[in-house]
N, C-alpha and C positions, 0 to 999 in steps of 0.2 A: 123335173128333179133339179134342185138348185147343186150348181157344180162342184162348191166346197162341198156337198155329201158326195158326187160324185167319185169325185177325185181323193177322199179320205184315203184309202190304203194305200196311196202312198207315203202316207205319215208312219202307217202301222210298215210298212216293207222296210222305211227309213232302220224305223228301229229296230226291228227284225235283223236287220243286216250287221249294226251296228254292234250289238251282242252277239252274234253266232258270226260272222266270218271270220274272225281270226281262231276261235276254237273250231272252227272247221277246218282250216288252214291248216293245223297243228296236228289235226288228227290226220289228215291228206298225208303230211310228212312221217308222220309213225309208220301211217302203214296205207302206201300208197294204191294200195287196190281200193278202200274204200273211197276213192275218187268216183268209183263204177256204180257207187247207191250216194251221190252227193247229197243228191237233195234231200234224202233222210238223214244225214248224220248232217247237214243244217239243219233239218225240222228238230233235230232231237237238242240241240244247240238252245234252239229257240222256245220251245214248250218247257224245260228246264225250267227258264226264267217266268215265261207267260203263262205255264200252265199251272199256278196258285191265284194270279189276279183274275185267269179265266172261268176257272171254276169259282170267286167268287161271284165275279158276275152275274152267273146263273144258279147262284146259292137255293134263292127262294121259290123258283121256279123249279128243279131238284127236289128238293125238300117237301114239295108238294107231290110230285110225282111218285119218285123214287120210295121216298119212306113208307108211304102207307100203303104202295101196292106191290114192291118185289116180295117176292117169298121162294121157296124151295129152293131149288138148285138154280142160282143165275149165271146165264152165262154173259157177260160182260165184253161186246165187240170194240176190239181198238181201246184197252184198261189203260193207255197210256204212264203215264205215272200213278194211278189207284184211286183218284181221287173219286171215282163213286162210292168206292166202298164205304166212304163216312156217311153213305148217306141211305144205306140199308139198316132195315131195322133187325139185328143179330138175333132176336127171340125167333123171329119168320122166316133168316134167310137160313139153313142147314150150309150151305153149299154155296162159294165164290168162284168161279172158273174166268181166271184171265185172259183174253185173246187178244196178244198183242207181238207184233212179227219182230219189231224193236228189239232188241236183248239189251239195247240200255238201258231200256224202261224197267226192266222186270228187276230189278232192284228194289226200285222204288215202290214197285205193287208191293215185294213182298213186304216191305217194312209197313207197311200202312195196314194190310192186311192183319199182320202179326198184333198192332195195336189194340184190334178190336176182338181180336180171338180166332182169326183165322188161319190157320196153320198147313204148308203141307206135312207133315209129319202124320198128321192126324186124316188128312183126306179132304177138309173143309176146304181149302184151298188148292188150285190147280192152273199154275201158271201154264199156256200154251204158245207156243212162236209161231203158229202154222198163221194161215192169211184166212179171214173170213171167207171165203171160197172154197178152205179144202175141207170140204162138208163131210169128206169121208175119214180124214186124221182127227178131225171132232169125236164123232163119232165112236172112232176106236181107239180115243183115249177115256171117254166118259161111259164106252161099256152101252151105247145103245141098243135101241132105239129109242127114239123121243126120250133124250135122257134130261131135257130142260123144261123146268117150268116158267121162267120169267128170261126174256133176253132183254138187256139193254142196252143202249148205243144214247152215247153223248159226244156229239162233234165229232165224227165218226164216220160216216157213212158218204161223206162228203169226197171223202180221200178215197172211197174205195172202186177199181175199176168196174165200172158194170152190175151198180151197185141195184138195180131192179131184181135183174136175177141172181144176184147173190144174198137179198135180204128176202126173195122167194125162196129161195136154195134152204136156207136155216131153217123160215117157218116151217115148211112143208115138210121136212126129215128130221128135226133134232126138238124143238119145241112141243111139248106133248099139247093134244087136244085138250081145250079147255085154257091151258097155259096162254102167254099175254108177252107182248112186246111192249118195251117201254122206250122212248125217245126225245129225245131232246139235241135239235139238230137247227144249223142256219140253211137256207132253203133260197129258191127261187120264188123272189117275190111276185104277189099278185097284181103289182104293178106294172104295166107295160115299158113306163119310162126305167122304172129301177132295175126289172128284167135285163133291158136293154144296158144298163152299164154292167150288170154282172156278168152276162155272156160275151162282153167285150172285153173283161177285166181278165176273167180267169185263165184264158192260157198264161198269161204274168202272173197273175196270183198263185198259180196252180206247180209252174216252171219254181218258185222259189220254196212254196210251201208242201211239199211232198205228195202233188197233185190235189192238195184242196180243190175243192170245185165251189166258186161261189152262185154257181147257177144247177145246181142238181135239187129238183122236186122231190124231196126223198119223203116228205108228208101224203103226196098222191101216189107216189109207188107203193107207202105201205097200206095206203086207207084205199086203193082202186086194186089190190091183190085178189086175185081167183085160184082157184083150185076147179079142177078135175076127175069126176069120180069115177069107179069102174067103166059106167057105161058111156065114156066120153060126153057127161055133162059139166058144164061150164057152171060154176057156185060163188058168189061172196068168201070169201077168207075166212070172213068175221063172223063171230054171233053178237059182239058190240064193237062195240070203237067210238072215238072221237080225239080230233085235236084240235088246239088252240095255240093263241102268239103269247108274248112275252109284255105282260102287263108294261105298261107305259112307254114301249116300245117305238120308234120312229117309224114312220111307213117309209123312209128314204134312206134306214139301215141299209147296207150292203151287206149286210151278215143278217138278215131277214128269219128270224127263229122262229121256230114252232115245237112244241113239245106235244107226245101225243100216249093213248094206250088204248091196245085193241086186244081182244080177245081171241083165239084161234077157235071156230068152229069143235064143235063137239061131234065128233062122225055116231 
């Protein structure tokens, strides 16, 4: 792996820092407890500004995904500022459910939401603060069981602690059978060399960006998921699935993407 790819995010931390530390600085002074979640009121500093050039970047790969297969009730892990919602198709989806811990963010979901027709008022819309993990506050705000047909997760699943069994956690309780995970995530590359700078890189990466992880396999976590049936049999997840990378993509990316959709078993 040649070094200038190695050593890229320090370009991207450069400017990370250069935009969010002093609006973090300022918010520390308002109101000095939130010193206690820094690195989130950085991240939230920071995707302000980078999360419209982000979501461009992965416009087309999105659009291919997200459009023509979300439908019913989606629930949407880590909505950040909303930006998927532009990319459901509103005849298919009934139902937008945001899951994002942020409460900065939820502003901005809801405006983006409201654009396109989705409303809380009306029930389409349903912003949540709880963390992908409390599978049980899910649950008993959406009135389950299996209350989802389509989950999604874009850049997402990176940040979240423990994120095998908490994206087992959802499929298996909240996702109805038949229903489909949809994803679009940077991953741990299939390179040995590239591997090797991202599991060096990430406690740094991870320490400024609200525990990003640039070495989490979250394409084998979700495409090697099993299930359990009464009689303590061990089953595939899936009744389909497949993922793919990011058309013209570097192999010596450090943010290493893969976009994917699987289907949950039909019991």
């Amino acid at each position: 792996m040649k070094l200038v790819a190695a050593f890229a995010l320090f370009s991207d931390l450069y400017v990370a820092v250069r935009v969010a530390f002093w609006p973090t600085v300022i918010d520390i002074y308002r109101n000095p407890a939130s010193i206690f979640s820094i690195s989130r009121t950085f991240m939230t500093h920071v995707w302000s500004v980078f999360a419209a050039p982000t979501d461009e970047n992965g416009r087309l790969v999105k659009r291919s995904l997200l459009l023509p297969h979300a439908t019913g009730t989606v629930l949407d892990i880590g909505a950040g500022f909303g930006h998927t919602i532009q990319y459901l198709d509103c005849s298919k989806v009934n139902r937008y459910v945001a899951l994002e811990p942020n409460l900065q963010m939820h502003s901005g979901i809801r405006q983006r939401a409201e654009r396109v027709g989705f409303r809380e008022s009306d029930g389409s819309l349903v912003i949540l603060s709880c963390g992908a993990e409390d599978t049980l506050d899910i649950l008993k705000a959406l009135d389950g069981p299996y209350p989802v047909d389509t989950i999604t997760s874009v850049l997402t699943l990176c940040s979240i602690p423990s994120p095998e069994r908490v994206i087992a956690s959802l499929v298996r309780d909240i996702l109805k059978p038949g229903g489909q995970i949809l994803f679009y995530e940077h991953v741990l590359s299939p390179r040995a060399d590239v591997a090797w700078w991202q599991r060096f890189w990430t406690p740094l990466w991870s320490f400024f960006l609200d525990g990003c992880r640039l070495d989490c396999p979250t394409h084998l976590h979700i495409g090697e998921m099993k299930y359990v049936d009464d009689d303590g049999k061990e089953f595939g997840m899936w009744d389909e699935g497949e993922s793919w990378g990011k058309p013209g993509e570097s192999e010596e990316n450090l943010w290493w993407h893969q976009a994917g959709r699987f289907v949950k078993h039909v019991r």
